[in-house]
mmCIF file of the C-alpha atoms, coordinates in Angstrom:
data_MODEL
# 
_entry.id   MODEL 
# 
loop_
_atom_site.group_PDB 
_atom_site.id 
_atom_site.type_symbol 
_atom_site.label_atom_id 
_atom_site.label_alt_id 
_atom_site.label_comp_id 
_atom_site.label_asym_id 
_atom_site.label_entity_id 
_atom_site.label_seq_id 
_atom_site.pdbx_PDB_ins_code 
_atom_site.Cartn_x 
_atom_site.Cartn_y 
_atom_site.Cartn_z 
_atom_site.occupancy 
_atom_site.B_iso_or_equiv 
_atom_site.pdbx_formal_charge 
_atom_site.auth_seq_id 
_atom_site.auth_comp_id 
_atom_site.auth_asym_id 
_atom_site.auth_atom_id 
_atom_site.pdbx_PDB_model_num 
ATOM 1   C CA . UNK A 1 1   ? 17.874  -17.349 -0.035  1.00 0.00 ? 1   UNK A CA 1 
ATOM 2   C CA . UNK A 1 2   ? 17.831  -13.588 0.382   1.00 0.00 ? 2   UNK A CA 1 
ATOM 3   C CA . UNK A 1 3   ? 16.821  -13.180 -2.945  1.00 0.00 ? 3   UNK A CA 1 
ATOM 4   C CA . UNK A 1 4   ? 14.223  -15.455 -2.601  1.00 0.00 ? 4   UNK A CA 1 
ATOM 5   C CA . UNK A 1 5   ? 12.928  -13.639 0.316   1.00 0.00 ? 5   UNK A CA 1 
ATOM 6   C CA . UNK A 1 6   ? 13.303  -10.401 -1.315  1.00 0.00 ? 6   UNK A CA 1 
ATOM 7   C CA . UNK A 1 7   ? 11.075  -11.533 -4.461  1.00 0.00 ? 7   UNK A CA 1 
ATOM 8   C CA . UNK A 1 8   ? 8.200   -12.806 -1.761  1.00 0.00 ? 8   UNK A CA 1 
ATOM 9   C CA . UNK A 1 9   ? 8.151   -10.162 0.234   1.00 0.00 ? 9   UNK A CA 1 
ATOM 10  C CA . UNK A 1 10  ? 7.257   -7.701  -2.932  1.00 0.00 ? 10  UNK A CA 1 
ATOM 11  C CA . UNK A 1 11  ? 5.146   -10.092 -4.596  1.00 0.00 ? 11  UNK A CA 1 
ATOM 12  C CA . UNK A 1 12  ? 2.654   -10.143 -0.952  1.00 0.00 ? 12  UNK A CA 1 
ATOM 13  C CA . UNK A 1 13  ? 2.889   -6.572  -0.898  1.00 0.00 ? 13  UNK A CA 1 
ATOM 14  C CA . UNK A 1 14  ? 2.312   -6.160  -4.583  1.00 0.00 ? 14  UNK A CA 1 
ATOM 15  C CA . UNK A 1 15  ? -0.514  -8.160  -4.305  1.00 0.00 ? 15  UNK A CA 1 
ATOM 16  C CA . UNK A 1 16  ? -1.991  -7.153  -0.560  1.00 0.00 ? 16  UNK A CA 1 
ATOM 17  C CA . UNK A 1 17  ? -1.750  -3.331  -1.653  1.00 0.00 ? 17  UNK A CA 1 
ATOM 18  C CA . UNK A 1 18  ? -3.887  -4.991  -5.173  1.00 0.00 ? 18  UNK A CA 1 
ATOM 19  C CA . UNK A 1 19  ? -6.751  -6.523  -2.970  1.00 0.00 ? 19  UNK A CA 1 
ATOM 20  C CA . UNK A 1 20  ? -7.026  -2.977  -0.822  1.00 0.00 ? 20  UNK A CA 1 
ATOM 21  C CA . UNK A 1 21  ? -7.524  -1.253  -3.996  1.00 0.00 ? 21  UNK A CA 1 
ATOM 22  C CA . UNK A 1 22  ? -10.272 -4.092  -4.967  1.00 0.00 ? 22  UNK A CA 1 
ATOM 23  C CA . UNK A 1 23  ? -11.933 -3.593  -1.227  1.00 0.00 ? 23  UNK A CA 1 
ATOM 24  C CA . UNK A 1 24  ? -12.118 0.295   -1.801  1.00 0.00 ? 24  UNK A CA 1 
ATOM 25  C CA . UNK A 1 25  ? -13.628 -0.484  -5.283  1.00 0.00 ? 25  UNK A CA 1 
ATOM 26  C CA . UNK A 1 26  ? -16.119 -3.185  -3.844  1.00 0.00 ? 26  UNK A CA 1 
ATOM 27  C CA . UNK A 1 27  ? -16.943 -2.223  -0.462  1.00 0.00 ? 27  UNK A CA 1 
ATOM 28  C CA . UNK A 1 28  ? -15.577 1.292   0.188   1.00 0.00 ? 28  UNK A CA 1 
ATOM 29  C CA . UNK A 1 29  ? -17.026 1.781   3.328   1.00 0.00 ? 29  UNK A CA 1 
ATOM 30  C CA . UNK A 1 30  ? -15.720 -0.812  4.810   1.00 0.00 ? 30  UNK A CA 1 
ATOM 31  C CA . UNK A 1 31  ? -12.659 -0.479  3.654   1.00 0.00 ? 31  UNK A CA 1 
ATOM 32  C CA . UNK A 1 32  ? -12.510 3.179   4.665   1.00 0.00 ? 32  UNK A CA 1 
ATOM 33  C CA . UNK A 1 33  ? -13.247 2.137   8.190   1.00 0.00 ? 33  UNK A CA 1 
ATOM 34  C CA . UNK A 1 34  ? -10.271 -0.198  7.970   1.00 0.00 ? 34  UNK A CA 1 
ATOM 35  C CA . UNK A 1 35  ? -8.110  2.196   6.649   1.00 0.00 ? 35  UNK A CA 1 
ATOM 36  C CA . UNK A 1 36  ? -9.255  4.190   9.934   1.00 0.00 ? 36  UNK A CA 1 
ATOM 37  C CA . UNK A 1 37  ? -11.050 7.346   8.672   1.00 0.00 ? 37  UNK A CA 1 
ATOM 38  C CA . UNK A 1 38  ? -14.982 5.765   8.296   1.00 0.00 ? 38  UNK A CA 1 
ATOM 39  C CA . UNK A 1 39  ? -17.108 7.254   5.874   1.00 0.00 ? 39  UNK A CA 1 
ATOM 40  C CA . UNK A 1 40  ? -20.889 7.233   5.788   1.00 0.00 ? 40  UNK A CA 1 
ATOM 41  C CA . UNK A 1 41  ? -22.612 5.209   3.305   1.00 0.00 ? 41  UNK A CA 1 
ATOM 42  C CA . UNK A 1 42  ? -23.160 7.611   0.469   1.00 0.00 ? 42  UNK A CA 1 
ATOM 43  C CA . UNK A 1 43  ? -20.341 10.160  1.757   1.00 0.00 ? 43  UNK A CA 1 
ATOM 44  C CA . UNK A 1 44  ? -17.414 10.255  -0.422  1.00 0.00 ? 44  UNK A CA 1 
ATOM 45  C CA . UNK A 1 45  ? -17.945 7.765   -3.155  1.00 0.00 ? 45  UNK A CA 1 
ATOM 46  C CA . UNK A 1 46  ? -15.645 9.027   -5.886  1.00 0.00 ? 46  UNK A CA 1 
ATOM 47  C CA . UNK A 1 47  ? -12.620 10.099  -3.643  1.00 0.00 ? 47  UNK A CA 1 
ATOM 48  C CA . UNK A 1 48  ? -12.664 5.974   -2.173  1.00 0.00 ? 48  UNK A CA 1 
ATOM 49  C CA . UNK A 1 49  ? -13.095 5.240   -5.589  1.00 0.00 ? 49  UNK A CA 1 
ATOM 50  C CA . UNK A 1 50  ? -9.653  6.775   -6.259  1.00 0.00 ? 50  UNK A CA 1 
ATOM 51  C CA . UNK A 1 51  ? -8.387  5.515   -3.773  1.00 0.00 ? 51  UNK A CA 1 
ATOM 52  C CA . UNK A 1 52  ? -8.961  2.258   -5.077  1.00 0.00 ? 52  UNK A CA 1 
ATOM 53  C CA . UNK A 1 53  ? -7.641  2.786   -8.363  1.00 0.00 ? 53  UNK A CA 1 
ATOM 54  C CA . UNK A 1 54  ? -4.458  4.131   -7.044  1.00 0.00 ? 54  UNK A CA 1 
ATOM 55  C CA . UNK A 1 55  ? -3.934  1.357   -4.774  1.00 0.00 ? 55  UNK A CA 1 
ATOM 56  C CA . UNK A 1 56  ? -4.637  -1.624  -7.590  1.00 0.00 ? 56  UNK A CA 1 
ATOM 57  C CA . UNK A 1 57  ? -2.060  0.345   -10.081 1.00 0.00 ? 57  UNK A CA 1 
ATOM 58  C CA . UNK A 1 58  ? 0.315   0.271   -7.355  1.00 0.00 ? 58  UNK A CA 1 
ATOM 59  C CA . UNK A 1 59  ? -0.509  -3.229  -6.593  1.00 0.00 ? 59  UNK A CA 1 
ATOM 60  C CA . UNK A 1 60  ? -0.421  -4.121  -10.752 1.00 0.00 ? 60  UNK A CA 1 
ATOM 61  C CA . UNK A 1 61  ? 2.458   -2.024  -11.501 1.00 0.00 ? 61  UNK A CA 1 
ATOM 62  C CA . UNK A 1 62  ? 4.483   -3.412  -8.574  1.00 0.00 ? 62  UNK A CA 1 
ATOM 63  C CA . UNK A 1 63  ? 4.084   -7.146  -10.174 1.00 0.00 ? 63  UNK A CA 1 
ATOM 64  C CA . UNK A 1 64  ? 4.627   -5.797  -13.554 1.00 0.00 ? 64  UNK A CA 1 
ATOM 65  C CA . UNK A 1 65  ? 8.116   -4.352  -12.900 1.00 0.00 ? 65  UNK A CA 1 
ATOM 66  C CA . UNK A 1 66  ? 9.260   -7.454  -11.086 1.00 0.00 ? 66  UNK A CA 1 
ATOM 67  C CA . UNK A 1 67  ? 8.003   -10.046 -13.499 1.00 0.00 ? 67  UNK A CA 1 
ATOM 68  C CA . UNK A 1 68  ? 8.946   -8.068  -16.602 1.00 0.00 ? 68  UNK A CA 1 
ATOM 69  C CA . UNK A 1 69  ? 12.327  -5.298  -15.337 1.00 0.00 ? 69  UNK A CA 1 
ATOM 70  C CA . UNK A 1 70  ? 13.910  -7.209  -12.283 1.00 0.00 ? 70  UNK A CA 1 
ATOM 71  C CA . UNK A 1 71  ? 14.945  -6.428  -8.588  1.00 0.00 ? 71  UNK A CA 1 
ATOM 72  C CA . UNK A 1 72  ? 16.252  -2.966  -9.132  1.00 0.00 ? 72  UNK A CA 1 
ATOM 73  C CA . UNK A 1 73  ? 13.291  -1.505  -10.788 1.00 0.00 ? 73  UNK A CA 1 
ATOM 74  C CA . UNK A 1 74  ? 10.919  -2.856  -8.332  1.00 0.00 ? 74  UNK A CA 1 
ATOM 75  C CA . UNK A 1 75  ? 13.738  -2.062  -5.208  1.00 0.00 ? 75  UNK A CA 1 
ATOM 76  C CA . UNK A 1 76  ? 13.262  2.066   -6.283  1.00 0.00 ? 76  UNK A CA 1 
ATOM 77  C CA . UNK A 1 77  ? 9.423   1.076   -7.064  1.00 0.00 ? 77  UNK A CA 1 
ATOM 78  C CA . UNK A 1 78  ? 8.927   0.226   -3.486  1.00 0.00 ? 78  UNK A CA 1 
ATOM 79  C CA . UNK A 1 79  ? 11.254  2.969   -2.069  1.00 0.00 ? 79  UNK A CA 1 
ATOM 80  C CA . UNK A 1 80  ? 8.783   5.953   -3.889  1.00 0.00 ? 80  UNK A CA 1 
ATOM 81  C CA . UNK A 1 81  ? 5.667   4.159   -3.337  1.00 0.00 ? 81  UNK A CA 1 
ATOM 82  C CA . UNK A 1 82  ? 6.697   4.136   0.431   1.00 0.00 ? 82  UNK A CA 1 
ATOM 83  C CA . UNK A 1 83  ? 5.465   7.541   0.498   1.00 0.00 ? 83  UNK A CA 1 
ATOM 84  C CA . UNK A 1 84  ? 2.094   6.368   0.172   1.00 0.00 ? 84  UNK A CA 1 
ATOM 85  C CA . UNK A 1 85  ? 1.824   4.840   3.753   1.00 0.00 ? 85  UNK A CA 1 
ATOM 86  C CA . UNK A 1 86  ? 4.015   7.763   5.306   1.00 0.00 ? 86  UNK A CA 1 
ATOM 87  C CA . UNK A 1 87  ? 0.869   9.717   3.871   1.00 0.00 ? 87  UNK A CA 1 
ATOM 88  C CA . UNK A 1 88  ? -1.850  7.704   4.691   1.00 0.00 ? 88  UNK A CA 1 
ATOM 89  C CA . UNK A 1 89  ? 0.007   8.063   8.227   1.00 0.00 ? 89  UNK A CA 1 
ATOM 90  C CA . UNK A 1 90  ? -0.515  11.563  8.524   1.00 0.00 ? 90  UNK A CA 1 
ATOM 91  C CA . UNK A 1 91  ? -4.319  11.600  6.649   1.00 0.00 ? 91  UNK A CA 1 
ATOM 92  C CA . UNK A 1 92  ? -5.360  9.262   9.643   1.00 0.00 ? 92  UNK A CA 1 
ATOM 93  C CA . UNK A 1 93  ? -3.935  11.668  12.125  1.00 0.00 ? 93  UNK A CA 1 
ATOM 94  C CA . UNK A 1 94  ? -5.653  14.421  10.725  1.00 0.00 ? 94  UNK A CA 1 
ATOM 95  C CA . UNK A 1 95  ? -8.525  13.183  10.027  1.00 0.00 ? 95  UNK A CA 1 
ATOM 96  C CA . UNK A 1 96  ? -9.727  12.049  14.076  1.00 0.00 ? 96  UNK A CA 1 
ATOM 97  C CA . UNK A 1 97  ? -8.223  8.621   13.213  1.00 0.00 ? 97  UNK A CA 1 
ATOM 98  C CA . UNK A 1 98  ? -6.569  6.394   15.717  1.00 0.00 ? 98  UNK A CA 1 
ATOM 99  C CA . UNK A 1 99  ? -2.722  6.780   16.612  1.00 0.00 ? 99  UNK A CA 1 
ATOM 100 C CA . UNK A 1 100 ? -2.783  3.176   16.762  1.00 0.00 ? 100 UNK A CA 1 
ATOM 101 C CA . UNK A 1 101 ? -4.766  2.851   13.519  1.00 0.00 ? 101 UNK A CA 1 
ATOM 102 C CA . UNK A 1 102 ? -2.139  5.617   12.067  1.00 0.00 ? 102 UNK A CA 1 
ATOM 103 C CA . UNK A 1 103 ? 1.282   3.930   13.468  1.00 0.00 ? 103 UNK A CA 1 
ATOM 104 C CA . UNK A 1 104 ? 0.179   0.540   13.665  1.00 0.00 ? 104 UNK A CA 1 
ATOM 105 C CA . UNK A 1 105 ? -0.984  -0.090  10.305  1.00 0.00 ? 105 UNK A CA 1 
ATOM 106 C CA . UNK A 1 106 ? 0.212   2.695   8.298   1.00 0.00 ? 106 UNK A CA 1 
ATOM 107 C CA . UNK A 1 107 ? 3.624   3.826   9.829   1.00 0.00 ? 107 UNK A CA 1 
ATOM 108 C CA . UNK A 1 108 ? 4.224   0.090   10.001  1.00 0.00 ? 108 UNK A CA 1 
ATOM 109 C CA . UNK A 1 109 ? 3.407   -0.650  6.361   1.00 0.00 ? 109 UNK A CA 1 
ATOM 110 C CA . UNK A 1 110 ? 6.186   2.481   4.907   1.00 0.00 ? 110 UNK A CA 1 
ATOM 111 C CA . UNK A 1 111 ? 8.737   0.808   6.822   1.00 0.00 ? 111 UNK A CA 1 
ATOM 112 C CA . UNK A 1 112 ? 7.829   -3.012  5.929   1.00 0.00 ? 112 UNK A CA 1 
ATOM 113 C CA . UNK A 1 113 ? 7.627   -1.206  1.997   1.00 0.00 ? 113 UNK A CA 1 
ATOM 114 C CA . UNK A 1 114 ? 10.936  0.447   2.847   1.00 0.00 ? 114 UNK A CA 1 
ATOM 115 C CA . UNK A 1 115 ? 12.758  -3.024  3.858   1.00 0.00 ? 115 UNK A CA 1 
ATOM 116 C CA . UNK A 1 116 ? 11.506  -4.599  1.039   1.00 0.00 ? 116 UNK A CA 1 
ATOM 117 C CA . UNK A 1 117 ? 13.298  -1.926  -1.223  1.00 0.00 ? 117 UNK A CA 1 
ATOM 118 C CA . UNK A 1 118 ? 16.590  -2.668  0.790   1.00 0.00 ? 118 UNK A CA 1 
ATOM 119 C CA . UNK A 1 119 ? 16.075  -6.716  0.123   1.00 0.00 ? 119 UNK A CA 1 
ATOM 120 C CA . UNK A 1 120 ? 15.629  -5.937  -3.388  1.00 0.00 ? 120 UNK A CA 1 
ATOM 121 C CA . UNK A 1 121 ? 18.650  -3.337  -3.834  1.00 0.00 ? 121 UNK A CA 1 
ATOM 122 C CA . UNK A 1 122 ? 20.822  -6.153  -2.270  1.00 0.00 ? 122 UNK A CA 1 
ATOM 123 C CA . UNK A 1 123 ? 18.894  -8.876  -4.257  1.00 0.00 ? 123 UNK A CA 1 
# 
């Protein structure tokens, strides 16, 4: 069962980290409101841009290394690519973002990544 779990829990992130790289392609300024730092229409195009990039490789990669290289790959996958969130974290808080925007969604998604990479190890 926990490995089960383990293999879901990666698989929604993989794939919810995927479709906020697709939003930041499609519709950046919404997305960058989400993400809690808005950006004017016409402000800041190719920066969301890469943002969006980055976060569908994660999102790709992520699937790739559990479909094709197993738990462990994906378990030390997840435990660097929690530095994204712990970044995203601070950017907010620098940027005139929310604290709850910051903690709630960004804080809270490093440590959701980071349990996933524990599931996994033990997987």
């Amino acid at each position: 069962m926990l490995t089960a779990f383990a293999y879901g829990l990666a698989i929604v992130l993989d794939l919810f980290i995927a479709f906020i790289g697709f939003r930041f392609l499609l519709v950046p300024q919404a997305a960058a409101a989400g993400y809690g730092v808005p950006v004017a229409a016409g402000e800041g195009a190719a920066y969301l841009s890469v943002k969006g990039v980055r976060d569908l490789t994660y999102g790709l990669v992520g699937l790739a290394l559990l479909a094709f290289v197993g738990t462990q790959a994906e378990a030390w996958f997840m435990l660097v690519v929690a530095l994204a969130p712990f970044g995203d974290t601070l950017i907010v808080l620098r940027n005139g973002g929310s604290r709850a925007t910051a903690f709630g969604i960004h804080f809270a998604t490093a440590i959701v990544v980071l349990i996933s990479a524990a599931l996994l190890f033990a997987a």
